[in-house]
C-alpha positions in Angstrom: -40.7 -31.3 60.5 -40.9 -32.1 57.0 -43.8 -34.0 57.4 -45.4 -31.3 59.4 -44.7 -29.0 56.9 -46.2 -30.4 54.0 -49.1 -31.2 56.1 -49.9 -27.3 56.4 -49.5 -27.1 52.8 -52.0 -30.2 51.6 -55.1 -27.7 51.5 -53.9 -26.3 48.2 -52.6 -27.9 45.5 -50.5 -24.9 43.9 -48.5 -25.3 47.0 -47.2 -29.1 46.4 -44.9 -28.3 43.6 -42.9 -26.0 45.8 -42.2 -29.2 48.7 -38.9 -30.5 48.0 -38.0 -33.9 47.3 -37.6 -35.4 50.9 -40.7 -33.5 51.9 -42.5 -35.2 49.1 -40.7 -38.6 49.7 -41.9 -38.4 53.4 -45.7 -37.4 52.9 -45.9 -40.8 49.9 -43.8 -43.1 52.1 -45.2 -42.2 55.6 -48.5 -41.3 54.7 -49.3 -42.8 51.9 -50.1 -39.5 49.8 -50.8 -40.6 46.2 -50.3 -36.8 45.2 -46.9 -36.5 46.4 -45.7 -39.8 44.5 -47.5 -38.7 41.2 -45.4 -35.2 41.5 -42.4 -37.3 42.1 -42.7 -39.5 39.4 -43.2 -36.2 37.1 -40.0 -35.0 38.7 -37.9 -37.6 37.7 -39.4 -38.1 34.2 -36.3 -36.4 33.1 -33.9 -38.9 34.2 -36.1 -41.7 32.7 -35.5 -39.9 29.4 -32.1 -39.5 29.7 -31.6 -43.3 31.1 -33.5 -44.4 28.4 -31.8 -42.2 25.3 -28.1 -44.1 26.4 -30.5 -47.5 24.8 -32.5 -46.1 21.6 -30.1 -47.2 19.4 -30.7 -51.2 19.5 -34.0 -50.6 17.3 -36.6 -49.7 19.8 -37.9 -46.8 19.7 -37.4 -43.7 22.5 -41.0 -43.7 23.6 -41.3 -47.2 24.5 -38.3 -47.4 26.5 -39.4 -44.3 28.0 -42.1 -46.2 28.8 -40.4 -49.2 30.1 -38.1 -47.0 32.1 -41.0 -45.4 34.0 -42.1 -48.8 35.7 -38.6 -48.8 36.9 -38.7 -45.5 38.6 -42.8 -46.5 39.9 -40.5 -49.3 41.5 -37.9 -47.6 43.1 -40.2 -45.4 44.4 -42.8 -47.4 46.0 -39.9 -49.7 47.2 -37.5 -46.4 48.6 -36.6 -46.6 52.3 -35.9 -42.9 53.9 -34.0 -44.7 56.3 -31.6 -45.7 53.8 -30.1 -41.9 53.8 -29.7 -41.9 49.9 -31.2 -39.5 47.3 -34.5 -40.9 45.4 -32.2 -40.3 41.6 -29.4 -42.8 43.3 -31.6 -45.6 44.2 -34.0 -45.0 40.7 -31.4 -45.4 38.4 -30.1 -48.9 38.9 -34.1 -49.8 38.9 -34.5 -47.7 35.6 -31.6 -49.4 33.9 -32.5 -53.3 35.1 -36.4 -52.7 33.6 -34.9 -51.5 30.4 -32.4 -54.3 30.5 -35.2 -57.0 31.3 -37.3 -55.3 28.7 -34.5 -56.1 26.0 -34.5 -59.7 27.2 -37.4 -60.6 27.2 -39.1 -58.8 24.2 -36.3 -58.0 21.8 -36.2 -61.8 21.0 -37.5 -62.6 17.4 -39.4 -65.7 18.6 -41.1 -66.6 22.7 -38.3 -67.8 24.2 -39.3 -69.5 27.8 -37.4 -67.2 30.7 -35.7 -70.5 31.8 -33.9 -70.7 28.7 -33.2 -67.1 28.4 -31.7 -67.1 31.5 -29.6 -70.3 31.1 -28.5 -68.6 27.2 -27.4 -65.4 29.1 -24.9 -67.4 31.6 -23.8 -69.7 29.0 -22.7 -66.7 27.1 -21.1 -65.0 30.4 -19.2 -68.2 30.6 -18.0 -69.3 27.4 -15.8 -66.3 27.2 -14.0 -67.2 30.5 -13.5 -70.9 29.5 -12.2 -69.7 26.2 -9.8 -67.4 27.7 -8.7 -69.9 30.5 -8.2 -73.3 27.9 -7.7 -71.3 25.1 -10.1 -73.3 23.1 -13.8 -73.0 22.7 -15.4 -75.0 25.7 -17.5 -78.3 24.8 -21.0 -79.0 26.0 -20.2 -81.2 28.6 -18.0 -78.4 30.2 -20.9 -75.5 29.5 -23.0 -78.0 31.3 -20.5 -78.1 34.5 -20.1 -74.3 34.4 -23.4 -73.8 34.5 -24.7 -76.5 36.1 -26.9 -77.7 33.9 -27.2 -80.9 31.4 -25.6 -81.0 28.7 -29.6 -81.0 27.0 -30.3 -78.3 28.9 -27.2 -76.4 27.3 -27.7 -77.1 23.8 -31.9 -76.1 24.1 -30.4 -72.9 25.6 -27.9 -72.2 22.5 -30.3 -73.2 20.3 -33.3 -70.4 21.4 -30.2 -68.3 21.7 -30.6 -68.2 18.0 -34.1 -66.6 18.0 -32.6 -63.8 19.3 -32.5 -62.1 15.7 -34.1 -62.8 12.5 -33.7 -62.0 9.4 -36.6 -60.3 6.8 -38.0 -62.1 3.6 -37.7 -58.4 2.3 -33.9 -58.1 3.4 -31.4 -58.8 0.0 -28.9 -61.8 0.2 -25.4 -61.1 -2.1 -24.3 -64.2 -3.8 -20.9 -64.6 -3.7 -18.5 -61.6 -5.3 -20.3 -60.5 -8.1 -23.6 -57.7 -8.2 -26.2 -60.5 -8.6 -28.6 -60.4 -5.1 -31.6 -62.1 -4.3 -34.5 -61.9 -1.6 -34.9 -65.2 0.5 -38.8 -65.1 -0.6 -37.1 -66.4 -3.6 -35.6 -69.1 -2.5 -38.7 -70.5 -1.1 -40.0 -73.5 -3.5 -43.5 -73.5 -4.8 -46.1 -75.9 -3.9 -46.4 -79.0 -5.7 -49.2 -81.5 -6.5 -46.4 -84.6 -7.1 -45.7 -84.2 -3.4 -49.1 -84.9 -2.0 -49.2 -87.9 -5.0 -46.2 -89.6 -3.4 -47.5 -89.1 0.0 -50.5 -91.2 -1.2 -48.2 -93.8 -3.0 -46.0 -94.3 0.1 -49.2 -95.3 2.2 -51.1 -97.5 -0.5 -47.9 -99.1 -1.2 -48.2 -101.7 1.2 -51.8 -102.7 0.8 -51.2 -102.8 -2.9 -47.9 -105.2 -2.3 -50.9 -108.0 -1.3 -52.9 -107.6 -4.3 -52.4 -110.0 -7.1 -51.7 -108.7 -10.9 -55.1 -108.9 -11.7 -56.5 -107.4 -9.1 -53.9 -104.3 -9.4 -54.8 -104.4 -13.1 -58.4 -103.5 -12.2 -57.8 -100.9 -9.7 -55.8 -99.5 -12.0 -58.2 -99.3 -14.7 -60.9 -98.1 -12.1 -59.4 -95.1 -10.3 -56.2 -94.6 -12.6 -57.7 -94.4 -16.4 -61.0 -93.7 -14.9 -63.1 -96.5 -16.8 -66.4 -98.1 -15.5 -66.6 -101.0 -13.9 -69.0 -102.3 -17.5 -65.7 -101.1 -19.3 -63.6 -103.1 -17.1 -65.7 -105.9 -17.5 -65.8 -106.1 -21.4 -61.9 -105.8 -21.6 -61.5 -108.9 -18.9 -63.9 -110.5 -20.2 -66.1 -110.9 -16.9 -69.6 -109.6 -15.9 -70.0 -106.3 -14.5 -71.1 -107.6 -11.0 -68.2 -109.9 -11.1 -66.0 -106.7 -11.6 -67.7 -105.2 -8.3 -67.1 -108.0 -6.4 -63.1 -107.9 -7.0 -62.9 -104.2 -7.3 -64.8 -104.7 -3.5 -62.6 -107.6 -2.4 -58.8 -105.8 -3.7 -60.2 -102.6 -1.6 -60.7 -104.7 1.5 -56.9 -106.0 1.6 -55.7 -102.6 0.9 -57.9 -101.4 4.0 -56.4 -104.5 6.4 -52.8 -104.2 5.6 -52.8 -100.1 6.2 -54.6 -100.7 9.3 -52.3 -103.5 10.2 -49.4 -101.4 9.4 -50.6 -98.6 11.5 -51.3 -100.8 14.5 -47.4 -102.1 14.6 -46.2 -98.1 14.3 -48.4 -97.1 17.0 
């Protein structure tokens, strides 16, 4: 009868708004009517906003949970079964809450946290409480692992993203200890410093210059450390400028075999 009834009123569309909720839930379901589950989705907007208000204050803002909250009643309502006997606002809610809920799980994380792990991090939490209160002791990995089961690996990568939950802003002050003094962790951070990348280089040379002979460090030295020419070096050795090239050329070469030896064993 319902059906019948909003059948006669289809032709206009100032009638829909007057078709109560079952007649509206039969037309969408039964038929298909698009209209009918737009009006009901603009019905129920209210309880989105009121679903979503009891979750505003964990940082988000209103709008986007209202947002969130609406795929959850799209859901229930694409998914409701008249057979079922239960009002549309029952069946929504749970749906309205659980989309909000997944939205905080998976986007109020500081850092992209695979679902796997934010899964495993939300049992391991509903867990460790229990084991607590039942040994009365915090619970060890291995026993997390057998709670859960998981592998002991598998547990610690879960605490570990667990700790990308929050983060904490280069702008946000840090006291140090009791007295007034407070700092920003941009601070902290060091500068960047050319003795670094120098060390880096020594580190790596190191062993090709190990090889070399004194003499043959002593003209490196002169060449690319005090920046003299190879004429320069000559006349303070005492050797011909081609006879500098030749050892300059031959100390390079044993530098070149020993890093390239060295990396073959590391790889």
């Amino acid at each position: 009868m319902a059906t019948a009834c909003y059948a006669s009123q289809t032709t206009s569309g100032s009638h829909r708004g007057h078709l109560n909720e079952g007649q509206l839930l039969a037309a969408y379901c039964r038929q298909g009517d698009t209209y009918a589950r737009d009006e009901l989705i603009t019905r129920y907007l209210p309880l989105v906003y009121g679903v979503s208000r009891r979750y505003c204050q964990r940082g988000e803002q209103l709008e986007d949970l209202v947002q969130v909250g609406c795929i959850g009643l799209i859901k229930a309502i694409d998914r409701f079964d008249l057979d079922r006997g239960v009002a549309l606002s029952t069946y929504a809610t749970p749906n309205i809450i659980g989309e909000i809920k997944r939205y905080f799980r998976d986007k109020g994380w500081a850092v992209k946290v695979p679902r796997g792990l934010l899964e495993l991090n939300m049992r391991l939490e509903q867990v460790m409480g229990d084991l607590a209160g039942s040994r009365h002791r915090a619970p060890n990995v291995h026993e997390l692992a057998e709670a859960v089961d998981a592998t002991p690996e598998e547990v610690m990568e879960a605490i570990e993203a667990g700790r990308s939950r929050n983060s904490l802003s280069l702008d946000h002050s840090l006291c140090r200890g009791d007295d007034d003094d407070e700092r920003l962790p941009l601070d902290s951070i060091g500068n960047c410093e050319d003795g670094f990348e120098i060390a880096e280089k020594r580190i790596i040379l190191e062993p090709g210059f190990a090889r070399l002979t004194k003499r043959e460090r002593h003209i490196l030295h002169q060449r690319f450390f005090e920046g003299l020419t190879q004429s320069q070096i000559a006349a303070n050795i005492g050797v011909s400028q081609m006879h500098v090239s030749r050892l300059i050329r031959r100390a390079l070469a044993k530098v070149r075999t020993e890093m390239e030896l060295r990396e073959g064993k590391e790889c």
